[in-house]
Backbone bond lengths (Angstrom), bond angles and torsions (degrees), N, CA, C in turn:
res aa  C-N    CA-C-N  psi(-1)  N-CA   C-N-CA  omega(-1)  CA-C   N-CA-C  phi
1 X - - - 1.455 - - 1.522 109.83 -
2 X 1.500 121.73 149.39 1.392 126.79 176.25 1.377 103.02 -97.66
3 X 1.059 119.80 49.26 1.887 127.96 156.58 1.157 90.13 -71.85
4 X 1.662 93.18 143.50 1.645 105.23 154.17 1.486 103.93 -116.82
5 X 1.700 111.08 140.44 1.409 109.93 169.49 1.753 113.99 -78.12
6 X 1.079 119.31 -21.58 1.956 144.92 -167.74 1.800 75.47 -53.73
7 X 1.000 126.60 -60.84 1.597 109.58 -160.06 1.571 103.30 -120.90
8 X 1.349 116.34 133.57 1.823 112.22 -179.66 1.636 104.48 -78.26
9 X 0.945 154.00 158.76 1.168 166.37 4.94 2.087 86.59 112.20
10 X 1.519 125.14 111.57 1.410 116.19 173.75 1.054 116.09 -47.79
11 X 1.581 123.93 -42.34 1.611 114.98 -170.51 1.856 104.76 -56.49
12 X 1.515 125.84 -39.07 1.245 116.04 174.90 1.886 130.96 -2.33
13 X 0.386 152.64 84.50 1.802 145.35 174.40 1.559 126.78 -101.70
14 X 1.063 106.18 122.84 1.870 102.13 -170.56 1.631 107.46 -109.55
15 X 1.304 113.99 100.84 1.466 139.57 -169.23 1.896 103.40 -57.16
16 X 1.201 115.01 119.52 1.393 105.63 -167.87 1.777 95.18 -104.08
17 X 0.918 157.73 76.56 1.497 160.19 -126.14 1.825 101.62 -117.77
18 X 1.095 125.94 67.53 1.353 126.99 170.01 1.744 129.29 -74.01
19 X 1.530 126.80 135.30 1.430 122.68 -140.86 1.272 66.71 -108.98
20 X 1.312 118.19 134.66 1.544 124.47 155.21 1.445 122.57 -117.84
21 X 1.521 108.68 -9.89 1.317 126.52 -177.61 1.518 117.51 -83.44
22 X 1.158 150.86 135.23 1.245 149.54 168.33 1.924 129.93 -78.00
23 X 1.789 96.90 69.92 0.895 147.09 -135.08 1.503 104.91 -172.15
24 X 1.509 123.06 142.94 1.285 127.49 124.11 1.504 127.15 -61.84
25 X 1.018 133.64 168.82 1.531 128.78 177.73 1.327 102.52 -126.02
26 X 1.626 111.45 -172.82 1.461 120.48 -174.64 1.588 98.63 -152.57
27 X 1.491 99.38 96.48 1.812 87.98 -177.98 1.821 103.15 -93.96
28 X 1.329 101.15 142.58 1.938 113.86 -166.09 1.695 83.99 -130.17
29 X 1.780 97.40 137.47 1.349 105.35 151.32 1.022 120.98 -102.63
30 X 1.331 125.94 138.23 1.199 133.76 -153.05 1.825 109.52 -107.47
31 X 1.019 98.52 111.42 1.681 104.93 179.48 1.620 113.75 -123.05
32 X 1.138 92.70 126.13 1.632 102.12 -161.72 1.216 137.99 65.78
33 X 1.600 128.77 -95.55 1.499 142.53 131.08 1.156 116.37 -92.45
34 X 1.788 120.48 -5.95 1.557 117.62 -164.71 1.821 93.64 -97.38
35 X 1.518 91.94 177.16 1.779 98.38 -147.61 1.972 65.80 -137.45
36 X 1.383 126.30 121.83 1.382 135.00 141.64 1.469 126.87 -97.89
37 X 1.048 122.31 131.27 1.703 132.05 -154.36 1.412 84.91 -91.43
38 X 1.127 126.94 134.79 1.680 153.50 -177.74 1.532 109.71 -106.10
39 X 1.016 117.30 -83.29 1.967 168.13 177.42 1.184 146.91 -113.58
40 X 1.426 106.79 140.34 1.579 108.43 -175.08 2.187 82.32 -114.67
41 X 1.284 98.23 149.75 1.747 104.18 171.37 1.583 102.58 -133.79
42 X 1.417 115.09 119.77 1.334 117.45 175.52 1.405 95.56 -53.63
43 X 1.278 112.08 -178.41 1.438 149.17 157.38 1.323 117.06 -78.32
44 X 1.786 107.70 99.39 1.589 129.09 -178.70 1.735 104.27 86.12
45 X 1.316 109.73 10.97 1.570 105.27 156.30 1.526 131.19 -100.49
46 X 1.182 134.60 167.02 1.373 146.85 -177.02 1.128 128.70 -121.70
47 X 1.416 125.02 97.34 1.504 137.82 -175.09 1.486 129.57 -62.50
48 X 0.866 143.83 64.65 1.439 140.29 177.90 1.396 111.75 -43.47
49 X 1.635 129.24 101.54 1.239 138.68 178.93 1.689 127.79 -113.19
50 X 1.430 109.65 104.40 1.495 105.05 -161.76 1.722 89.75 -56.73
51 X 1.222 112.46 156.94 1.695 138.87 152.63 1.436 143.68 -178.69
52 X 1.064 133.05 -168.70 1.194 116.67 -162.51 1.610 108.16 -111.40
53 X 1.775 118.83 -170.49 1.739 106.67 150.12 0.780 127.43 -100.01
54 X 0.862 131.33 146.40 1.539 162.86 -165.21 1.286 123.23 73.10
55 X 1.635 111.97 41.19 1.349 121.12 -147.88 2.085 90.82 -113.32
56 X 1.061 126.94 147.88 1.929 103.78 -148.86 2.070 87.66 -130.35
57 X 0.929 123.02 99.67 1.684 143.73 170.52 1.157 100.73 -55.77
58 X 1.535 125.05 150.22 1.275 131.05 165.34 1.724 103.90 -136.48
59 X 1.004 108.93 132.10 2.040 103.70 161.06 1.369 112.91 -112.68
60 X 0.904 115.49 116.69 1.753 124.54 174.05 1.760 94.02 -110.23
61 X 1.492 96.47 150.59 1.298 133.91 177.87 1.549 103.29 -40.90
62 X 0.780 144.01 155.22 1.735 144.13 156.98 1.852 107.16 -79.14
63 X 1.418 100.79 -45.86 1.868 98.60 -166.67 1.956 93.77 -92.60
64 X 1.185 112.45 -22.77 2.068 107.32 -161.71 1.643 82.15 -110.51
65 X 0.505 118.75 -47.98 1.814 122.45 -164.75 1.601 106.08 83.76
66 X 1.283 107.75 22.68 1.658 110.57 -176.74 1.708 101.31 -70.54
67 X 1.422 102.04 145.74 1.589 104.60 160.73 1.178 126.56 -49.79
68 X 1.350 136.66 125.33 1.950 127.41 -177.36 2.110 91.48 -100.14
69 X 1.342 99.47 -47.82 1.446 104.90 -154.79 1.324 97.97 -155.67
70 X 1.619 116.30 161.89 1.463 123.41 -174.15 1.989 103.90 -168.77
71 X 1.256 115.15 116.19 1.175 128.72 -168.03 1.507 121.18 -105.57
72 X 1.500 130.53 143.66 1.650 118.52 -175.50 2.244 71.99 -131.08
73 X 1.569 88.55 115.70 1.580 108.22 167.85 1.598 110.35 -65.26
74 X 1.680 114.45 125.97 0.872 130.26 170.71 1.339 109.10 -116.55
75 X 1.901 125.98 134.37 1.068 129.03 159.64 1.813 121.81 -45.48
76 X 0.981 105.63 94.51 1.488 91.54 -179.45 1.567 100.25 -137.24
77 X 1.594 126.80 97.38 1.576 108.93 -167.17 1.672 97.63 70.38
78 X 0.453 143.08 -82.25 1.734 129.56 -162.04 1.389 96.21 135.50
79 X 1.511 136.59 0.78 1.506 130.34 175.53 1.628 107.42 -131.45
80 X 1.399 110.70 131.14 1.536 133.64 166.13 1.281 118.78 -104.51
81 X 0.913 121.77 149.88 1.918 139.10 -168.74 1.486 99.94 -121.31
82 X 1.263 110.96 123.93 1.798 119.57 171.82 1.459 88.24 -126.00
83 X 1.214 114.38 129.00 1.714 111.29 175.46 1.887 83.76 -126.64
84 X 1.358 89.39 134.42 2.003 92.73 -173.25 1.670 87.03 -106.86
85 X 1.167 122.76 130.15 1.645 134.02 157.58 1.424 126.64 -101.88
86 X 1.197 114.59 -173.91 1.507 103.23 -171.93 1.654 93.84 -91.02
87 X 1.305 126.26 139.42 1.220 137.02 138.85 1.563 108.66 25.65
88 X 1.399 113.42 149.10 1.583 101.12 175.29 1.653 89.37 -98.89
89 X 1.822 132.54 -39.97 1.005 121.95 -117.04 1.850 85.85 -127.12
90 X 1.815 94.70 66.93 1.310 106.63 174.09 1.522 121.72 -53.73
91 X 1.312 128.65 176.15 1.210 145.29 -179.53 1.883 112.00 -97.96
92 X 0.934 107.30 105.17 2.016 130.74 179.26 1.993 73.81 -9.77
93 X 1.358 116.15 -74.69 1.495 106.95 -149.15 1.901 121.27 -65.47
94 X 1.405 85.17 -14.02 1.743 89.70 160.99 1.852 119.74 -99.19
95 X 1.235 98.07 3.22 1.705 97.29 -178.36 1.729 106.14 -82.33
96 X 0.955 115.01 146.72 1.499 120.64 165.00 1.106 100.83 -46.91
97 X 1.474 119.30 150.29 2.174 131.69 148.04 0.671 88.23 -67.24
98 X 1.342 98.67 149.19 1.909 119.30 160.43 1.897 98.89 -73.46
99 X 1.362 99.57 172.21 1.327 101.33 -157.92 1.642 90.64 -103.52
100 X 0.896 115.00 136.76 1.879 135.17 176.17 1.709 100.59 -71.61
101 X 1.427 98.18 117.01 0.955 112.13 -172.49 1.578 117.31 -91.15
């Protein structure tokens, strides 16, 4: 074949997948309704994941398997940022008190 490797192909995209949650994560590509297991991302590391556009990321929890974050890859520069956080829809006993006024 007359591919050249010297230049990737624009659709290319390199998934930047950062664990911000205190947790491991579980990043799945998601094809169709099916969920394919990719990666495990420690806690406070950053995954470099070759893929394509329009190609759609998921991070689930490692211990809940809850959704954190879920991405549809856009060519933009050839690099995307997934920063996974904790949950918005914490539990009363991990939320701060309100402060006594």
């Amino acid at each position: 074949s007359t591919h050249s490797t010297a230049n990737e192909p624009p659709s290319a995209v390199v998934l930047h997948v950062t664990n911000r949650t205190g947790d491991s994560i579980e990043l799945l590509w998601v094809n169709d309704q099916d969920e394919i297991w990719y990666a495990q991302v420690q806690i406070g590391d950053t995954l470099q994941q070759q893929t394509s556009t329009g190609a759609i990321w998921r991070a689930r929890s490692s211990s809940s398997l809850q959704i954190l974050a879920e991405t549809r890859c856009i060519a933009l520069g050839g690099i995307q940022h997934l920063l996974v956080d904790e949950p918005r829809d914490i539990s009363a006993e991990d939320a701060p008190l309100p402060l006594q006024m």
